[in-house]
Steps between C-alpha positions, in 0.01 A plus 500: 500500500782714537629494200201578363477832676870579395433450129229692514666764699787463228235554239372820645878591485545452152173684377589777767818507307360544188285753575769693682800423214755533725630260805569839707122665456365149491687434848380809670197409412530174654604664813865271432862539373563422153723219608188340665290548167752376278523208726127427528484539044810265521283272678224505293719465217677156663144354578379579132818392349532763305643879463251759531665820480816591316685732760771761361616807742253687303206322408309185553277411199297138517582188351300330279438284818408832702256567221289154567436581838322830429093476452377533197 
């Protein structure tokens, strides 16, 4: 059940993420450091098995992974 409520919380991450485009606004969002965000997307991205974001000093733009998980 646990993991359950992390993936999910993981999930929220990610959108919160890509609403915010950034892992600094997206963090202060969260109310966490960016090192706990990027940990939390890195999670999400181990339990999917795949790479979600591409993450540059600059930018972040999704993968074609990243993409899937958005709603239609």
């Amino acid at each position: 059940m646990e993991t359950i409520a992390s993936d999910l919380q993981d999930l929220s991450a990610f959108a919160v993420l890509l609403e915010c485009g950034s892992f600094t606004r997206a963090a202060e969002k969260l109310g966490c450091s960016k090192g706990q965000l990027s940990k939390r997307i890195s999670a999400l991205e181990q339990a999917l098995g795949a790479t979600l974001v591409h993450r540059t000093t600059r930018r972040l733009s999704l993968t074609a992974a990243g993409a899937a998980l958005l709603p239609e």
